[in-house]
C-alpha positions as CSV (number, residue, x, y, z in Angstrom):
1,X,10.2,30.4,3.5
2,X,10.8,30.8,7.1
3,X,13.9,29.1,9.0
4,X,14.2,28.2,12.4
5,X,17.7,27.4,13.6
6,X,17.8,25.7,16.7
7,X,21.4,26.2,16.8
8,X,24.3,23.7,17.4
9,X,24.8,20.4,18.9
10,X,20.9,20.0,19.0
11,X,19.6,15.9,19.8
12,X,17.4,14.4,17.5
13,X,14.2,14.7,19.8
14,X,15.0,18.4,20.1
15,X,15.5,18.9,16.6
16,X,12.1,17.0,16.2
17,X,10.2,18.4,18.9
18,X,11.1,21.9,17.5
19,X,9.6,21.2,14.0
20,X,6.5,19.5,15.6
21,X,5.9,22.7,18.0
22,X,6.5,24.7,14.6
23,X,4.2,22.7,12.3
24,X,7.5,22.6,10.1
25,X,7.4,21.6,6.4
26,X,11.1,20.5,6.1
27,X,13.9,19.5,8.9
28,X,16.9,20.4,7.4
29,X,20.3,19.2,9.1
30,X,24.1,20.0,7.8
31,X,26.2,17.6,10.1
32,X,30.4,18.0,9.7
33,X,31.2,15.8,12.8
34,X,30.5,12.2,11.0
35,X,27.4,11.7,13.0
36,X,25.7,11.1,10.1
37,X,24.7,7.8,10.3
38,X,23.1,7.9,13.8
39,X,21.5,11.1,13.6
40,X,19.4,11.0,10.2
41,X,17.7,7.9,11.5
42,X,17.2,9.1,14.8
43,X,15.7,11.9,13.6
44,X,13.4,9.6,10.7
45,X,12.5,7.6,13.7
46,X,11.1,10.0,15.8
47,X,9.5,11.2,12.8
48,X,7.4,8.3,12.2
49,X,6.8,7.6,15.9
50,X,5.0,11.7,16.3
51,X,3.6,10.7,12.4
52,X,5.3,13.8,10.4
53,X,5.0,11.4,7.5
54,X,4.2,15.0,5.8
55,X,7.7,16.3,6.9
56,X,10.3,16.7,4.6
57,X,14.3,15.5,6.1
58,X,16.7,16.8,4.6
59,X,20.9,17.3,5.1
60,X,24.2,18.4,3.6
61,X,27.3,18.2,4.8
62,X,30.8,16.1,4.6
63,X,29.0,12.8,4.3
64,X,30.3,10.1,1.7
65,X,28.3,9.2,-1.6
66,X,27.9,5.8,0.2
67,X,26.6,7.0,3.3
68,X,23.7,9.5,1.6
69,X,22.7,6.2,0.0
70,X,22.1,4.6,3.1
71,X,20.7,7.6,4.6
72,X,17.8,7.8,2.0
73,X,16.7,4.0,2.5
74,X,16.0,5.7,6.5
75,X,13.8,8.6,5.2
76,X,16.1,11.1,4.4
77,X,15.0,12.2,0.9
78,X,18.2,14.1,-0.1
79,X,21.9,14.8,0.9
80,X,23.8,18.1,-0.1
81,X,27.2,17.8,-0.7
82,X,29.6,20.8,-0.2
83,X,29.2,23.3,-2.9
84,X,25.9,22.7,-3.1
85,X,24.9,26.5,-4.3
86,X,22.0,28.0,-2.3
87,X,19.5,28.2,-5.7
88,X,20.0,24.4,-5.8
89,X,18.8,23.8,-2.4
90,X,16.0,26.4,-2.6
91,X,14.8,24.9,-6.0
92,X,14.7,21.6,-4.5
93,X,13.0,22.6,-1.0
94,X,10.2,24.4,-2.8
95,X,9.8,21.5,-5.1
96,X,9.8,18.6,-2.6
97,X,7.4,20.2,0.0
98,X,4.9,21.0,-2.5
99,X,5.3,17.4,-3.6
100,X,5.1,16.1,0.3
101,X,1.9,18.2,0.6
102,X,0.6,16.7,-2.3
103,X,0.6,19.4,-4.8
């Protein structure tokens, strides 16, 4: 896998803009600020509007069980919690993409 960080306190349409540029297979976002709620369906907006229906979205971070709900009826397909282990997240990205791409 490659990983491009675009760093902190990115906006949605750079965030998107970035993964377009980089044909990306996944956007993955950890927010801790409580953002949560405007940025994930920013982000699945601008998504469907450049048509990366192929594009995984992703996120982790301190959001509440109620909130990742709500997140996944906007597009994102899964939400991380802290202490989320690294294998967990791998095993997941390689299974979802290959699922997004159809295979």
């Amino acid at each position: 896998m490659e990983v491009i960080y675009t760093g902190v306190h990115q906006t949605p349409e750079q965030v998107v803009e970035t993964a377009l540029q980089e044909d990306a297979d996944a956007i993955g976002v950890s927010l801790l600020s409580g953002a949560h709620n405007y940025v994930f369906p920013r982000i699945a907006e601008l998504m469907k509007e450049k048509g990366m229906d192929d594009v995984l979205l992703f996120g982790g971070g301190i959001i509440p069980e109620e909130d990742a709900e709500r997140l996944k009826e906007h597009g994102v397909e899964r939400v991380f919690q802290p202490g989320a282990s690294l294998e967990e997240i791998v095993t997941y990205l390689r299974d979802a993409v290959a699922q997004k791409r159809g295979g």
